[in-house]
C-alpha positions as YAML, in Angstrom:
chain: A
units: angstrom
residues:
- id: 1
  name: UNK
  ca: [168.92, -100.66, -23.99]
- id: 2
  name: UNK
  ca: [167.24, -103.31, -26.14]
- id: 3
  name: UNK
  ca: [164.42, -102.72, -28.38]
- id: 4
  name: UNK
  ca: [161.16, -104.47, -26.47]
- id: 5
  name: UNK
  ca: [159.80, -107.62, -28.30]
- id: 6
  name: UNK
  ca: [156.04, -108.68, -29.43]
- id: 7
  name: UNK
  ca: [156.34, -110.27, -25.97]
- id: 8
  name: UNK
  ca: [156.95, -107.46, -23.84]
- id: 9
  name: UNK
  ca: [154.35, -105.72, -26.34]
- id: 10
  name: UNK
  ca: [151.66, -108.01, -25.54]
- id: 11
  name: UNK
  ca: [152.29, -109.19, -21.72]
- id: 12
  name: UNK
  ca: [152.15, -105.29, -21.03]
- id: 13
  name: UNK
  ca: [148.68, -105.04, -23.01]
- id: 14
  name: UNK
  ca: [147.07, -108.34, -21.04]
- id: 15
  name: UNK
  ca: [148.33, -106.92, -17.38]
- id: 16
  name: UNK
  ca: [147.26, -103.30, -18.51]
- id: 17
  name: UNK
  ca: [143.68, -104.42, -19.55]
- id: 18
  name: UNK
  ca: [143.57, -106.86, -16.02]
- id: 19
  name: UNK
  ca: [144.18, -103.75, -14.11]
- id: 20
  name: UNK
  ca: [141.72, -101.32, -16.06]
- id: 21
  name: UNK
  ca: [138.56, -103.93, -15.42]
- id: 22
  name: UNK
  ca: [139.70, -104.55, -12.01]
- id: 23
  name: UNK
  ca: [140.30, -100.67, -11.34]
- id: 24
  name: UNK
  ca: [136.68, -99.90, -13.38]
- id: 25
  name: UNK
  ca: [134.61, -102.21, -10.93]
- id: 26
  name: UNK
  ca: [136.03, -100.64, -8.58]
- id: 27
  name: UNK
  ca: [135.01, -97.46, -8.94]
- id: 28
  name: UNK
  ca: [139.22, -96.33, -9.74]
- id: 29
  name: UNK
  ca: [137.56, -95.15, -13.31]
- id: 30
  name: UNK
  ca: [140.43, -92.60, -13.57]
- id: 31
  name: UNK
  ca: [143.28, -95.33, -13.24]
- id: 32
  name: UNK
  ca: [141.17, -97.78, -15.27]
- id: 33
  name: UNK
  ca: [141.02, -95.69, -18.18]
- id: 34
  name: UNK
  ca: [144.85, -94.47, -18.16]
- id: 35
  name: UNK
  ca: [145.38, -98.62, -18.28]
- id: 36
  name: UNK
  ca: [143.02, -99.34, -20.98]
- id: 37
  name: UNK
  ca: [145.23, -96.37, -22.61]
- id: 38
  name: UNK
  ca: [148.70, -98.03, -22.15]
- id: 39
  name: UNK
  ca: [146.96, -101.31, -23.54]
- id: 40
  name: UNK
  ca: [145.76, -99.40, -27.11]
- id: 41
  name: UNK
  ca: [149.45, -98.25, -26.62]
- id: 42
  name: UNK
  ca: [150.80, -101.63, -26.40]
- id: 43
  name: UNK
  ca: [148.90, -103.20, -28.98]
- id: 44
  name: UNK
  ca: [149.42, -100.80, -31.72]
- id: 45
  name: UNK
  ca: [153.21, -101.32, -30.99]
- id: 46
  name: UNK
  ca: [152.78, -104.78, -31.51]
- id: 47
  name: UNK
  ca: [150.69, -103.97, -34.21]
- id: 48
  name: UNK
  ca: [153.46, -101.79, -36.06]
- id: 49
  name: UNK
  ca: [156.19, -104.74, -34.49]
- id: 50
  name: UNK
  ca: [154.64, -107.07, -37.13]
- id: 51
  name: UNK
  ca: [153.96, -104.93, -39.85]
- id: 52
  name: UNK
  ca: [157.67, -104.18, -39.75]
- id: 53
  name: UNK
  ca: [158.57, -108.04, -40.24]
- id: 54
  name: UNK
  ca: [156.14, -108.51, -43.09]
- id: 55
  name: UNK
  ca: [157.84, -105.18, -45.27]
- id: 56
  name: UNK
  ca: [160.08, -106.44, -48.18]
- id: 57
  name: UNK
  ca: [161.58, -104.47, -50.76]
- id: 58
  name: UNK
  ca: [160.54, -102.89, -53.48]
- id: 59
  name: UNK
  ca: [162.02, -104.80, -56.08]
- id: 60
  name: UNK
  ca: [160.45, -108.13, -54.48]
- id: 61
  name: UNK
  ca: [156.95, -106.32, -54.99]
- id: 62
  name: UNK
  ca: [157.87, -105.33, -58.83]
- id: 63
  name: UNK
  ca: [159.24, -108.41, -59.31]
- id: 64
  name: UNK
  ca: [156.31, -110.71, -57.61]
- id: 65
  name: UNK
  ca: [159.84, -112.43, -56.44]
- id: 66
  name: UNK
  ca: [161.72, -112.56, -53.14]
- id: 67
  name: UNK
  ca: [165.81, -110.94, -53.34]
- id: 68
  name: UNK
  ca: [168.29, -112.12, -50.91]
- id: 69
  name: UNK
  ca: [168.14, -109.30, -49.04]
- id: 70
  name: UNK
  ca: [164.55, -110.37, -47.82]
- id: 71
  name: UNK
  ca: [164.66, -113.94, -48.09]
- id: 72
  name: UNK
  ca: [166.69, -116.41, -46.09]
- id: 73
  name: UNK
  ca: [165.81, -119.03, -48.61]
- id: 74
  name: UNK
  ca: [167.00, -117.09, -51.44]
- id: 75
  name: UNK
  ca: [168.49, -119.68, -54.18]
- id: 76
  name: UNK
  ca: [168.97, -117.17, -57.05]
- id: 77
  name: UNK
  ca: [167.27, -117.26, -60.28]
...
């Protein structure tokens, strides 16, 4: 099985927050909350999703540089 993507991440979020207001107003407070719970969920795995993409190695942040390993645009020195 496939990791899920920021997508997946953030579609979940949006429908889990519809369905907690929804489920709030109407006096479901119990289901609302357990929704607004999954949504928290969802967004702090998108959250960690993009902090993932923006970590580079440690020689690129001793360096002030980008290595090949972290940059597609690498040209060498």
């Amino acid at each position: 099985m496939s990791k899920p993507t920021p997508e997946y991440y953030q579609a979940k979020a949006d429908l889990c927050e519809k369905l907690a207001i929804q489920q709030i107003f109407s006096g479901n407070t119990d289901m609302g909350m357990r929704n607004i719970m999954r949504m928290t969920h969802a967004l702090a795995e998108l959250q960690l999703k993009e902090k993932e993409d923006e970590i580079i190695c440690s020689w690129c942040l001793d360096n002030s540089k980008s290595c090949k390993a972290c940059d597609d645009s690498y040209e060498g020195e």
